[in-house]
C-alpha positions in Angstrom: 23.2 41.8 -182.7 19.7 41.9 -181.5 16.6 40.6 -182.8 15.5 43.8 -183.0 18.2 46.0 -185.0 18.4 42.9 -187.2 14.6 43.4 -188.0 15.5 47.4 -188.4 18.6 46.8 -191.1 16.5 44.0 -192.6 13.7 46.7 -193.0 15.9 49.3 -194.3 17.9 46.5 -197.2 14.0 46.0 -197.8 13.2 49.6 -198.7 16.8 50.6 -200.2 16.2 47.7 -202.6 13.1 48.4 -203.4 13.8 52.2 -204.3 17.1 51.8 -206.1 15.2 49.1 -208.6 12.5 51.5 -209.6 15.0 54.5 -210.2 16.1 52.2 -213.2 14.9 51.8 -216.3 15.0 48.8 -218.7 16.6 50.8 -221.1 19.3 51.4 -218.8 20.6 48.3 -218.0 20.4 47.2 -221.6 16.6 45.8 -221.3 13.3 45.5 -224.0 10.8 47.1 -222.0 7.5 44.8 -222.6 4.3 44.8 -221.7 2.4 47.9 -219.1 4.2 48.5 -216.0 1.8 49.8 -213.4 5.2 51.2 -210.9 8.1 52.6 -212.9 11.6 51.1 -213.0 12.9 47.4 -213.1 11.0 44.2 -212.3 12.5 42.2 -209.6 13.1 39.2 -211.9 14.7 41.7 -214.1 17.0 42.6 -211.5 17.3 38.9 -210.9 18.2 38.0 -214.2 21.3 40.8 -214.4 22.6 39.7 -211.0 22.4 35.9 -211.9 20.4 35.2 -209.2 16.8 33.1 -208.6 13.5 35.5 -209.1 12.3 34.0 -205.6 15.6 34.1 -204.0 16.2 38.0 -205.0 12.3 38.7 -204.0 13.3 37.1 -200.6 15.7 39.9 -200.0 14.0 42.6 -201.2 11.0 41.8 -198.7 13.8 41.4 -196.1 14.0 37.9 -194.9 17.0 37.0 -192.8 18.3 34.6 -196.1 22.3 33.8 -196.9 23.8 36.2 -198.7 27.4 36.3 -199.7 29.7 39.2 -200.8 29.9 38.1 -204.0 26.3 38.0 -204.8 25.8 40.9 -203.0 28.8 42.6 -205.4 26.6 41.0 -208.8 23.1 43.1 -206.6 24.9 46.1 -207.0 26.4 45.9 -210.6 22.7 45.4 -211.4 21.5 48.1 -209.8 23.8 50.1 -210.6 24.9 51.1 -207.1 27.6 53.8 -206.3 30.7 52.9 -203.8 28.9 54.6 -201.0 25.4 52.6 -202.0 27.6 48.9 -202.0 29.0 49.8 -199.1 26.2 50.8 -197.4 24.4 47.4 -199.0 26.7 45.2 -197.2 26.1 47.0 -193.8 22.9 46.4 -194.1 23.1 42.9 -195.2 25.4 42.0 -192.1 28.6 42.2 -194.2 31.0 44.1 -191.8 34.8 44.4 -192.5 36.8 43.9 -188.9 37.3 47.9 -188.6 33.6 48.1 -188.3 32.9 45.4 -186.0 35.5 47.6 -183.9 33.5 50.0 -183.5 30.8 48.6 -181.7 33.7 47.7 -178.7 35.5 51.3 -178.8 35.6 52.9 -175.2 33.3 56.1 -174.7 35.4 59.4 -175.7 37.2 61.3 -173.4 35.4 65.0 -172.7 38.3 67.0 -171.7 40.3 65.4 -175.2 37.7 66.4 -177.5 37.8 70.1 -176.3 41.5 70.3 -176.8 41.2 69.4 -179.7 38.6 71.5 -181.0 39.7 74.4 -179.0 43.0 73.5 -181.1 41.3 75.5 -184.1 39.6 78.1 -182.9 38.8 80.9 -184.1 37.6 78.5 -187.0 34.6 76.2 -186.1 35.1 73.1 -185.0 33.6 69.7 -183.4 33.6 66.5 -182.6 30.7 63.7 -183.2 29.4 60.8 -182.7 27.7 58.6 -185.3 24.2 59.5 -184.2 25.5 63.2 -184.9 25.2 64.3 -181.4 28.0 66.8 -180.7 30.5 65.8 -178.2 32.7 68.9 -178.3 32.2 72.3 -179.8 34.3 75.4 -179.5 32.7 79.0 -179.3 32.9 79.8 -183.0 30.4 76.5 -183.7 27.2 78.5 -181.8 28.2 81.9 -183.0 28.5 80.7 -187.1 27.4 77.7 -187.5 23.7 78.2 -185.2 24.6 74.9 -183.7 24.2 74.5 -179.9 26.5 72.5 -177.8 27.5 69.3 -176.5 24.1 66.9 -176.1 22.7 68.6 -179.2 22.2 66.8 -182.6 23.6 68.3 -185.6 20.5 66.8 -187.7 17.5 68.1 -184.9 19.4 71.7 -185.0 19.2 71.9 -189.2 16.1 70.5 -189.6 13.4 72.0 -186.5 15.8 75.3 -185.9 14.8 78.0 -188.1 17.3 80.6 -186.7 20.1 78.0 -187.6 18.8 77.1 -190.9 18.4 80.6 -192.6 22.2 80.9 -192.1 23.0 78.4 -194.5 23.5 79.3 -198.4 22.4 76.2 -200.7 20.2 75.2 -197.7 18.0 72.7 -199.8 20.5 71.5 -201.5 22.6 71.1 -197.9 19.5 69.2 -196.8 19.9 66.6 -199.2 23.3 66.0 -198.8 23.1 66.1 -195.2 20.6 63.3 -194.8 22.1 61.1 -197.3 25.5 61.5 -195.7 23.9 60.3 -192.5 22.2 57.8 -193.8 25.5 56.2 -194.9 27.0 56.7 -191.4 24.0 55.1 -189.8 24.0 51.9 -192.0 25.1 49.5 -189.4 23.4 51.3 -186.3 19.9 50.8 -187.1 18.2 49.4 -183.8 20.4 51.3 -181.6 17.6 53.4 -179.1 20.2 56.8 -179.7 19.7 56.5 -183.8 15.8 55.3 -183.7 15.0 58.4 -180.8 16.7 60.8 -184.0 15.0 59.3 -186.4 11.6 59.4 -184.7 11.6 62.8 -183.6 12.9 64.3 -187.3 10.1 62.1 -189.0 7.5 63.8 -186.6 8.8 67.1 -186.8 10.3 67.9 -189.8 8.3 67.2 -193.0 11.3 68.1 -195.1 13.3 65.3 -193.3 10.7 62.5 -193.5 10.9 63.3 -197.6 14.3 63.2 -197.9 14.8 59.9 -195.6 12.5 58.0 -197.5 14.3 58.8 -200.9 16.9 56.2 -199.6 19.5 58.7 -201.0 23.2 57.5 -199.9 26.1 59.9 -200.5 29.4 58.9 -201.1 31.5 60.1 -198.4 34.2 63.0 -199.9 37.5 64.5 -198.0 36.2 68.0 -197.9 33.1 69.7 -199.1 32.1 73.2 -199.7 29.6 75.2 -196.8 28.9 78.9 -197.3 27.2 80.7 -194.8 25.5 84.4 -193.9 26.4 85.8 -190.4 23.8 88.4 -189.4 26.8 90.7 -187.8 30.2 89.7 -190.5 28.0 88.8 -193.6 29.2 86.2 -195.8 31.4 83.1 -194.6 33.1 80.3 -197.1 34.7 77.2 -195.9 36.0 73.8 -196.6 34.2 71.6 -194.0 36.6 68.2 -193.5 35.5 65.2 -191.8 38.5 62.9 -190.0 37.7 59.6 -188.1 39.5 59.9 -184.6 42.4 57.2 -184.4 41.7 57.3 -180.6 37.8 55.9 -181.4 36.1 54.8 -184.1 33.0 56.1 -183.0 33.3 59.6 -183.0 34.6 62.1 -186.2 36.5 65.8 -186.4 34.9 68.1 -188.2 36.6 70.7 -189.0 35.6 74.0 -191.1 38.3 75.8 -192.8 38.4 79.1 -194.6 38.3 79.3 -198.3 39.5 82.8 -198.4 41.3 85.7 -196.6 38.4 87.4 -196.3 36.8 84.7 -194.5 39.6 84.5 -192.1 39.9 88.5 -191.3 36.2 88.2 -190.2 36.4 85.6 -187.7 39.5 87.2 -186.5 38.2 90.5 -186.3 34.8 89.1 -184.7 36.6 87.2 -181.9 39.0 90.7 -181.2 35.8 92.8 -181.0 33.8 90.5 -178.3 36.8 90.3 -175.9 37.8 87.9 -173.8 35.6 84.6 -172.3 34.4 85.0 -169.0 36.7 84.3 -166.2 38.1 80.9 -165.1 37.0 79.3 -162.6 39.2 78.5 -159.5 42.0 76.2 -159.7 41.6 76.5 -164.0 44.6 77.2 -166.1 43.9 77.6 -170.0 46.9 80.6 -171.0 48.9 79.8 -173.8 52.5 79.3 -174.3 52.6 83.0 -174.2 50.3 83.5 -170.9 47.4 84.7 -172.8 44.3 83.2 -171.6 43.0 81.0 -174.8 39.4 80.5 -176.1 37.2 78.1 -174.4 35.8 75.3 -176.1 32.9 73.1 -174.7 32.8 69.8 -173.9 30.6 67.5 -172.5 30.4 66.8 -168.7 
């Protein structure tokens, strides 16, 4: 790792630190609250004192000096703070902590293009795509652009919600879709900081969406779920409802499936009906072959060049 994304994670164990000991308070953990407290939640030698750690030795890591920190300590940091899974686990990322399949990661091969749209084409008419841990897309099919507002390969989920107003008004429970969204994200990022792809995202969301600069410095983490609910208002079919699920391709740790899948009929009957109405895609190009087993020419998805 390089001196710089070390400084970055040691910046962001810093702040996370920082914000999940003022969320508490004394009375929380079982604490006298004495004396005036001029920020609100837990002192750091509170902290210390519930983790079994030194005052000085916890302050160390909360103003994020590359110090020796093992799992077990780490493990007594989060008891005290009284850290989620998804917040320990992030924790350790950003302490340096990695388990094997993580280190994996960093070594896994770029995906392959023409893959990612066979698979997401796989599930069409229903949206699907592919992504990589920075959340740029990798592979969309059709239905992601005509329901979802998101563009194509080379676009960012994350730049889309936030700066794309036509995109956002689509969403029901968009605030609240907001806040899971960057806290989801931030837990996917935890041992990327430094890398130029997540800092570029991360510096042009900070300048350009207010929203997004709150809601990143609230250090939320959210623990990562199988499925999660996403309603949606198309402008020609009306309401959409799906089960959005997340899967973590075998063939590279980097990138993830998402796939969205109807809650109900009537979610289904409008994205078949849709699709029907608009016809075929545009003709292939020389030399392509995409019919079916039935020699029916499929939907396109998109994939990177």
């Amino acid at each position: 790792m390089t001196i710089g994304r070390r400084k970055r994670q040691l910046e962001e164990l810093s702040h996370f630190l920082r914000t999940r000991r003022m969320r508490l308070s004394p009375a929380e953990v079982g604490l006298t609250a004495s004396g005036r407290r001029r920020t609100p939640g837990l002192r750091r030698e509170e902290v210390a004192v519930l983790a079994g750690v030194g005052t000085s030795w916890y302050t160390w890591l909360e103003q994020g000096r590359d110090i020796n920190v093992s799992e077990s300590v780490l493990g007594a940091i989060s008891g005290a703070l009284r850290l989620n899974p998804a917040e320990e686990i992030y924790l350790h990322r950003l302490a340096g902590l990695k388990t094997p399949d993580v280190d994996q990661r960093e070594n896994s091969g770029p995906a392959d293009p023409a893959r990612l749209a066979e698979i997401v084409n796989h599930w069409f008419p229903n949206p699907a795509l592919v992504r990589d841990r920075c959340w740029n897309i990798l592979a969309a099919n059709s239905a992601v652009s005509e329901f979802l507002g998101i563009g194509g390969p080379g676009q960012n989920i994350l730049v889309e919600y936030f700066t794309n107003e036509a995109c956002r008004r689509r969403y029901v429970h968009s605030e609240a879709l907001a806040r899971s969204t960057v806290a989801r994200f931030r837990a996917d990022v935890a041992d990327c900081y430094g890398r130029p792809e997540v800092e570029r995202v991360l510096a042009e969301l900070t300048e350009r969406s207010p929203e997004f600069k709150r809601l990143w410095g609230s250090h939320e983490v959210l623990e990562p779920s199988p499925s999660r609910a996403k309603e949606i208002t198309h402008d020609t079919v009306g309401g959409l409802s799906f089960d959005v699920h997340e899967w973590e391709l075998a063939a590279d740790h980097e990138v993830q499936l998402v796939l969205h899948m109807p809650t109900v009929q009537e979610t289904r009957d409008r994205l078949d009906a849709f699709f029907a109405a608009a016809g075929p895609d545009e003709p292939d190009r020389p030399g392509e072959d995409t019919a079916g087993d039935d020699g029916q020419s499929e939907p396109k998805a998109i994939a990177a060049a």
